[in-house]
N, C-alpha and C positions, 0 to 999 in steps of 0.2 A: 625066456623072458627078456625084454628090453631090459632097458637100464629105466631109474624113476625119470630120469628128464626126456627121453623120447617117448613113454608112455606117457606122462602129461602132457607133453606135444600133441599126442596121438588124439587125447580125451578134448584137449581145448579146443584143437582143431575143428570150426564149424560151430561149436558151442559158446564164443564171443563175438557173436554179429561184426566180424568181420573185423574186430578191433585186434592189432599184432600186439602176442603175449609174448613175452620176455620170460625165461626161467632162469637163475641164477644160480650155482652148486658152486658152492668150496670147498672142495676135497681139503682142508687141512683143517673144517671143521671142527671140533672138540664133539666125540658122541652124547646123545642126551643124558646118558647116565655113565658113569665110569668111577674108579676107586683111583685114590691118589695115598700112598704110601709112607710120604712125609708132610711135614707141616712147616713154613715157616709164617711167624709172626712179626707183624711192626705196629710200631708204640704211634705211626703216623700215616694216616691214608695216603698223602702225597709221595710218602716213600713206595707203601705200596704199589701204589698205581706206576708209579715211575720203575720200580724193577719188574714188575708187570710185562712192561713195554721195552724191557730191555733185554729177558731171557730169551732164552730157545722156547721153540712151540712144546717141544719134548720133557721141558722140566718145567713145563706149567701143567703138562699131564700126571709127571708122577709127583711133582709137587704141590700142596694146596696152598694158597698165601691167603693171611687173615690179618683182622687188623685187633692187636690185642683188646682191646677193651671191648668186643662184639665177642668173644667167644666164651665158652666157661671154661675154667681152669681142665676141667679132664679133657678138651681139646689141645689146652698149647701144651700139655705133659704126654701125647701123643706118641707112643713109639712102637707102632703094629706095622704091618709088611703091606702087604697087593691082595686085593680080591675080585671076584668075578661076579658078574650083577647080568643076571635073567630077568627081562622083561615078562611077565606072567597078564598081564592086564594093562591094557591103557582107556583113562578114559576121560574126558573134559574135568578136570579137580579132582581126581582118585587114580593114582599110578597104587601097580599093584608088582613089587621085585621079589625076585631070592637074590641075595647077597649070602657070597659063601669068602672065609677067609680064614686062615690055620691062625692067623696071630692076631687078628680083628683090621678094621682099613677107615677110609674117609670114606664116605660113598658121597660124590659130587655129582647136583641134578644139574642140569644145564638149562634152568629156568629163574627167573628172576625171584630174587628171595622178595617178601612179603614175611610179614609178623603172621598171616594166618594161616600159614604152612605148616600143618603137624602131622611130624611121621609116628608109625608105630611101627615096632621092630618088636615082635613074636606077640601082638596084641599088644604091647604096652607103649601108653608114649612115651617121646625120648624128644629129645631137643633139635630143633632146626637152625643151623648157623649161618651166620652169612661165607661166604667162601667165594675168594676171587673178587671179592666189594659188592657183587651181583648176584653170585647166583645161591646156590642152597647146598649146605655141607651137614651130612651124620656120622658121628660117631657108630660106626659097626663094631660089638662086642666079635669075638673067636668063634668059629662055624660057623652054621648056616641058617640064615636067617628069612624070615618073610618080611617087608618092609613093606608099608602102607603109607604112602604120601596123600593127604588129604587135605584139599584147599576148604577151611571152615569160618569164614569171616564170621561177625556176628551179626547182622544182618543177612545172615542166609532165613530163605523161606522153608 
């Protein structure tokens, strides 16, 4: 198999009337789903975002930064290790994971948080946090978990 940027090459190719398609790849990316280990908290978004922008790419992975007053208390009391997160389902507003961790973790989506983001972890829901100012942060209990992320505004039909 190519890599995804020469098979989308391959696909566009012929298939935009001739208009030049651009593809773009970050390899230092942050993956859609990943567990973060630690937690830190500021009492001020401006901080946030300002040490955001000033760590390494590497302790923004195994750390989650939040801004205290978006989280509930058993988030900034946080002190669980690393887990690993199987993609099982994907689908437009319904992510379907296993999340597996001996001391429980953060599981961080890499999608834009929204208030209508409700996960459920072994059928039950559990709370969606904001994490990193943008995207979506859960608390993972110990083992191994099925996580349902489901986008439910209330004006869904």
């Amino acid at each position: 198999f190519g890599s995804t940027v020469s098979l989308m090459k391959d696909y566009f190719r012929g298939n935009i009337l001739e208009i030049p398609v651009f593809i773009y790849e970050n390899p230092e990316a942050m993956p859609r789903y990943f567990t973060a280990s630690a937690i830190r908290t500021f009492n001020d978004r401006e901080k946030l975002l300002d040490e955001m922008g000033r760590v390494k790419l590497a302790a923004l992975k195994d750390t989650v930064f939040v801004s205290e007053d978006e989280v509930p208390d058993e988030v900034k009391a946080f002190t669980g290790g690393t887990g690993r997160v199987r993609l099982k389902a994907y689908n437009p507003g319904h992510d379907r994971l296993e999340v597996a961790s001996e001391d429980g973790c953060i599981l961080i989506v890499s999608a834009s948080w929204s208030p209508f983001w409700n996960a459920y972890v072994d059928g039950k829901k559990t709370g969606v946090f904001q994490a990193y100012h943008a995207l979506q942060g859960i608390l993972i209990p110990p083992g191994t978990h099925e996580v349902v992320l489901k986008y439910e505004p209330p004006y869904a039909i």
